[in-house]
C-alpha positions in Angstrom: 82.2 67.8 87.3 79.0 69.0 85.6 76.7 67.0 89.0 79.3 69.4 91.6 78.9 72.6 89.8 75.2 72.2 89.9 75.1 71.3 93.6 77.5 74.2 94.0 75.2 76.9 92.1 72.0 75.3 93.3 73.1 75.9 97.0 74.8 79.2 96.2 71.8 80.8 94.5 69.5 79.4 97.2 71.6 80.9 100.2 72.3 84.3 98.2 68.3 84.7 97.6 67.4 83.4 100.9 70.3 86.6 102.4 68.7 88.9 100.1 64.9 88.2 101.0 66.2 88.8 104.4 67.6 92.0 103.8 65.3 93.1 101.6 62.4 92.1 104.0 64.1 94.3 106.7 64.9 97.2 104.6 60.8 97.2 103.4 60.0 97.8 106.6 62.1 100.7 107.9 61.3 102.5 105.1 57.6 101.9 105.8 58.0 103.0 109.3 59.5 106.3 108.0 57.0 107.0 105.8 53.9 106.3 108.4 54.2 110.3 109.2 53.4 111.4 106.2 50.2 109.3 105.8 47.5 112.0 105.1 49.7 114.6 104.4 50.6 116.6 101.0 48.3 118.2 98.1 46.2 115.2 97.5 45.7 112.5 100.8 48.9 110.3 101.2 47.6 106.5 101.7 49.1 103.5 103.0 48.3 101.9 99.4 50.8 104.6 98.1 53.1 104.4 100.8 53.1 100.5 100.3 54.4 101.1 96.3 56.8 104.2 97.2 58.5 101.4 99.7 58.4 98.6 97.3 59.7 100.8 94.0 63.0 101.5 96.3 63.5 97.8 97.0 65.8 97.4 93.3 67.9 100.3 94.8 68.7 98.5 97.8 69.0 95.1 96.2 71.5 96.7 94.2 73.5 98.0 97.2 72.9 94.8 99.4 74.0 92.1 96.7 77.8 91.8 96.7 77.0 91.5 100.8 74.2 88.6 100.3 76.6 86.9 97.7 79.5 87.0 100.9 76.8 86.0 103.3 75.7 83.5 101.4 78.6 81.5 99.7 80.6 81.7 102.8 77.3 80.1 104.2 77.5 77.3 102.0 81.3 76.7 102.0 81.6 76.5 105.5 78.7 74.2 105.8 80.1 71.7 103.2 82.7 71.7 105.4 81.4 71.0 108.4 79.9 68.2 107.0 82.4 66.7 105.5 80.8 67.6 102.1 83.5 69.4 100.6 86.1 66.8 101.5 84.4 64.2 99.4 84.1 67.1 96.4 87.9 67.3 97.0 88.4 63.4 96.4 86.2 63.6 93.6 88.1 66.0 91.7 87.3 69.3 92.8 90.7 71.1 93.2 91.7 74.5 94.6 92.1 76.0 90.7 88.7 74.1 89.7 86.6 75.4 92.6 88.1 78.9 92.0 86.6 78.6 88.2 83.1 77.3 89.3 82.7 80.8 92.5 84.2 83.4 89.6 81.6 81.9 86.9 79.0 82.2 89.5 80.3 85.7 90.5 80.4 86.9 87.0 76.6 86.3 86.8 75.9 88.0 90.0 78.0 90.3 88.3 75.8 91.0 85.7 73.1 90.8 87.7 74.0 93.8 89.8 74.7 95.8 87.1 71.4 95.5 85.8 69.7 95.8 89.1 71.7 99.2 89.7 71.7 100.9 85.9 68.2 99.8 84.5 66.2 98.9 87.1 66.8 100.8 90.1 66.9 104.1 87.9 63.9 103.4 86.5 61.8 102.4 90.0 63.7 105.2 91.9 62.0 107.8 89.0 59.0 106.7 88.9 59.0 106.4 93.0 59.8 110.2 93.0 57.3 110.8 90.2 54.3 109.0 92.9 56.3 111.1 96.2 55.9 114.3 94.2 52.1 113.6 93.5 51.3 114.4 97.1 54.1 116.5 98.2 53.8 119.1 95.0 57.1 118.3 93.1 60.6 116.6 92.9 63.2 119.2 94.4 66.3 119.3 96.1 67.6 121.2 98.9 66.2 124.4 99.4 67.0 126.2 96.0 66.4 123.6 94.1 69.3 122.7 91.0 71.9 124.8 89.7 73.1 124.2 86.0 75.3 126.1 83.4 75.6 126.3 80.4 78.3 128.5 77.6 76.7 129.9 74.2 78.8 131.7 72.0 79.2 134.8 73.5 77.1 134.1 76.5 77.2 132.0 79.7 74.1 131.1 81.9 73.3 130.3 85.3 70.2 128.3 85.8 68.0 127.4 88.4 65.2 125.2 88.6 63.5 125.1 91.5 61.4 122.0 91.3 59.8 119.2 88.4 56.4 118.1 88.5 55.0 115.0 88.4 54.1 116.5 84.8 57.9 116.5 84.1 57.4 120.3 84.4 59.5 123.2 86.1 58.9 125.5 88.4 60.6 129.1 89.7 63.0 128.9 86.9 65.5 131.5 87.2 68.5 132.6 84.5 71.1 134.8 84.9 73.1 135.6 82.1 76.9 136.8 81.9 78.8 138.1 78.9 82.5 137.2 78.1 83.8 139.5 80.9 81.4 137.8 83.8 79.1 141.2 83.8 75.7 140.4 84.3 73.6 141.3 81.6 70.3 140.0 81.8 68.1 137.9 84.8 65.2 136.2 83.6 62.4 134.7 86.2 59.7 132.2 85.3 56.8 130.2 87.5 56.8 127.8 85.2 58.4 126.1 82.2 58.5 123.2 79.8 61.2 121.4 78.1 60.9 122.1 74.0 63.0 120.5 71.5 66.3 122.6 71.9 65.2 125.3 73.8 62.8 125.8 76.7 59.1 127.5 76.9 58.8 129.7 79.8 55.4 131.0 81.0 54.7 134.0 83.5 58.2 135.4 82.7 59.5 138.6 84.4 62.9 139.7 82.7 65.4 142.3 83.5 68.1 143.8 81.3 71.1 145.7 82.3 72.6 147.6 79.9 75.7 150.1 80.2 76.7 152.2 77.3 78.6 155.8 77.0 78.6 155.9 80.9 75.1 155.6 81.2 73.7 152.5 83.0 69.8 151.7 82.7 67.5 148.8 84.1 65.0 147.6 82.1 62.6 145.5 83.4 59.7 143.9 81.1 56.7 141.3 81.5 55.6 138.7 79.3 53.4 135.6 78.9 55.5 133.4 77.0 59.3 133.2 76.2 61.1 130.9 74.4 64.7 130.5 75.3 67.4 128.2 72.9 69.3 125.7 75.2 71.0 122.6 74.9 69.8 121.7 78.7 67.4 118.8 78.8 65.2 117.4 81.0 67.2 114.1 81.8 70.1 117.2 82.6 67.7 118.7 85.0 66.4 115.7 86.7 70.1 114.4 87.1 70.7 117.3 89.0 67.4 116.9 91.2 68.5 113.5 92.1 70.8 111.8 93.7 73.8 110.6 91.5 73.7 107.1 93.2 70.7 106.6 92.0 71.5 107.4 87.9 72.0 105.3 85.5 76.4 104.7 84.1 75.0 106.4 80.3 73.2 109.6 82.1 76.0 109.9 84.3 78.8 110.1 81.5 76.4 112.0 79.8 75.9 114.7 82.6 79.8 114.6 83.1 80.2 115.8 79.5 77.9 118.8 79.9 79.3 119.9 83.0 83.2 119.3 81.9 81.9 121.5 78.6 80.5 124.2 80.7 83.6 124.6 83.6 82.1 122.8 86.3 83.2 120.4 88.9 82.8 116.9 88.3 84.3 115.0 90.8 81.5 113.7 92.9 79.6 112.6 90.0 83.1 110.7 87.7 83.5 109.4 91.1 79.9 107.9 91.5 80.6 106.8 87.6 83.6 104.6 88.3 81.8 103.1 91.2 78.9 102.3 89.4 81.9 100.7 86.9 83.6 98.8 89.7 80.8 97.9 92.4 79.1 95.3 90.4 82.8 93.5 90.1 82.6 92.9 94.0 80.6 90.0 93.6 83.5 88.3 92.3 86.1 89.5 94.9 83.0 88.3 97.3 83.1 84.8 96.4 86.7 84.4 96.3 87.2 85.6 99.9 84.3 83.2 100.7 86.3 79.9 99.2 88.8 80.0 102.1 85.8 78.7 104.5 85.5 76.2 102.7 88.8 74.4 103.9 88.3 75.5 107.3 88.0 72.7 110.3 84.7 73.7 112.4 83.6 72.3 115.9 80.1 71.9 116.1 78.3 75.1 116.1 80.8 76.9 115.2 79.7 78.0 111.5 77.2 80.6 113.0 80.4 82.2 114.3 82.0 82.2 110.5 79.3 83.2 108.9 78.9 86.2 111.5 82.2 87.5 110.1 81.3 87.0 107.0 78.1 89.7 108.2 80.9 91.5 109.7 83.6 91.9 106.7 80.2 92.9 104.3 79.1 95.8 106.3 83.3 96.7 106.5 82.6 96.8 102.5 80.1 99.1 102.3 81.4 101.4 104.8 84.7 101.4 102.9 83.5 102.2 99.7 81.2 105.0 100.9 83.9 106.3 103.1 86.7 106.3 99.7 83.8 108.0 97.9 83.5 111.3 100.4 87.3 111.7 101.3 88.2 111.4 97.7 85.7 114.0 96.3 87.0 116.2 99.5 91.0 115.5 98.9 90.0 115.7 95.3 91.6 112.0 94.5 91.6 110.4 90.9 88.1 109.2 90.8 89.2 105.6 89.6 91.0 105.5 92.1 88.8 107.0 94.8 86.4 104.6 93.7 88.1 101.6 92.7 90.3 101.2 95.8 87.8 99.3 98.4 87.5 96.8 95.7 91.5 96.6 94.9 92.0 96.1 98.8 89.0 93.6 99.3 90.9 91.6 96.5 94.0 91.5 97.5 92.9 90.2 101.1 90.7 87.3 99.5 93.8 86.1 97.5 95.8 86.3 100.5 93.5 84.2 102.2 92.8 81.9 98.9 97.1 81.5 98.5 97.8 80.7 102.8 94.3 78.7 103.4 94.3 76.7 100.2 97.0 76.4 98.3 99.7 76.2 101.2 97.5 74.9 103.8 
């Protein structure tokens, strides 16, 4: 059994990299096409060598995406070609049962497993940063949207409402802006900074403009005051701020729980990112649903030619994946679903329909 699992992973691994070059190859270069208008362009002169390493840091985001689809592609490849040949008939007389070849795809699934896990919480993460940290070189600064990110935070007596317009490449910020509120919601102070730099619990804020409104006896009065420097105690850090600048598909599980805390501490919203958590949780176990629907092809009876066909659907149900999952995502942050579920549910459905298939085409069949 040892000699057919190794012929089984060998020509598993070989058609799941071979899938995943593909992709990847294609991928590289729509993304350099799209970059090609901004050659020349920014603060400093945007150059193809740049553009070249901004395309290829983003290649671990999309391998992370693409794997559960290559693993499909490429073990319903290899299934349905052993048994077009004939190979997987003499695996079957040799010993190679139903139960036995489910154990040898779910070992190998596990390990793609764990290899899209780290592909999409340590490596990805860390390219997709340090992509935005070369992007904002030339175009002036990592921002989002047209205001920038809006975070909050409670004190004691205080809350605040705080936006930050845009990092540097420096890890600095820019047009910071603070409003704060007392217990009642009154706004009591608005504080405006061109720049700012994360200090160890608090911030330093440079160029500061800051206006005070304060009602007493009837009498309401504006103050308004300049200064060079002011330092302002906050437990809002700069992984906080650049979590908020980015995209939550492309953060880390640990900085997502972590931002999650902060924002369930401070009365916000967290739907869209708990549900981008539990998919981060659950997407990296599709490679095993993946390689149980693909064992069904191999008990299939092909004509010749026909396994371009087969693996065509297998293309086919891949893409129906992704869609699926992205498609749960944005109706269950809109219908405000149980982010588990929201996010777990492509999976659950893909599974249930690959031991469908496993139970008619192999065991009863």
């Amino acid at each position: 059994m040892k000699t057919i699992r190794r012929l089984i992973y060998v020509e598993v691994l070989q058609a799941v990299a071979f899938v995943s070059l593909g992709f990847l190859a294609l991928f590289f270069f729509f993304d350099f096409v799209d970059e090609l208008p901004n050659l020349g362009r920014g603060l400093e002169p945007y150059r193809m060598t740049q553009a070249l390493v901004y395309v290829g840091l983003r290649l671990p985001n999309h391998l992370y995406e693409l794997l559960p689809i290559a693993v499909l592609i490429g073990t319903i490849f290899v299934m349905a070609r052993f048994a077009q040949s004939s190979e997987y008939t003499i695996l079957r007389t040799s010993g190679l049962g139903p139960w036995r070849a489910l154990r040898t795809l779910l070992v190998l699934g596990a390990g793609f497993t764990v290899l899209t896990f780290a592909a999409g919480d340590y490596l990805a993460p860390l390219a997709d940063r340090t992509a935005q940290l070369l992007k904002a070189r030339f175009s002036g600064g990592i921002s989002v949207g047209t205001t920038g990110a809006w975070l909050k935070e409670r004190q004691r007596y205080l809350s605040y409402n705080v936006n930050v317009r845009s990092l540097t490449p420096e890890g600095q910020m820019r047009e910071v802006r603070i409003f704060e509120a007392d217990s009642r919601g009154h706004l009591v102070s608005i504080t405006q900074a061109k720049r700012g730099v994360f200090g160890e619990a608090a911030w330093v804020l440079q160029d500061v403009e800051r206006t005070e409104f304060n009602v007493g006896d009837g009498v309401s009065r504006v103050d308004q005051a300049k200064m060079a420097t002011l330092r302002w105690p906050t437990e809002i850090t700069q992984e906080m701020v650049s979590v908020a600048l980015l995209k939550p598909d492309r953060m880390s599980t640990i900085a997502l729980f972590q931002y999650i805390r902060h924002l369930e501490a401070n009365g916000q919203t967290s739907q869209r990112y708990e549900i981008e958590f539990w998919r981060k949780v659950f997407y990296p176990l599709s490679c095993m649903v993946m390689v149980v629907l693909a064992l069904p092809f191999a008990y299939l009876h092909f004509r010749s030619g026909g396994i371009t066909s087969y693996v065509f659907g297998g293309v086919l149900i891949g893409i129906s994946f992704f869609l699926l999952n992205n498609v749960f995502g944005y109706i269950g942050n809109l219908q405000n679903w149980l982010p588990w579920v929201a996010s777990g549910a492509p999976g659950l459905i893909y599974m249930l329909v690959s031991l469908a298939a496993f139970g008619w085409l192999v065991l009863r069949r």
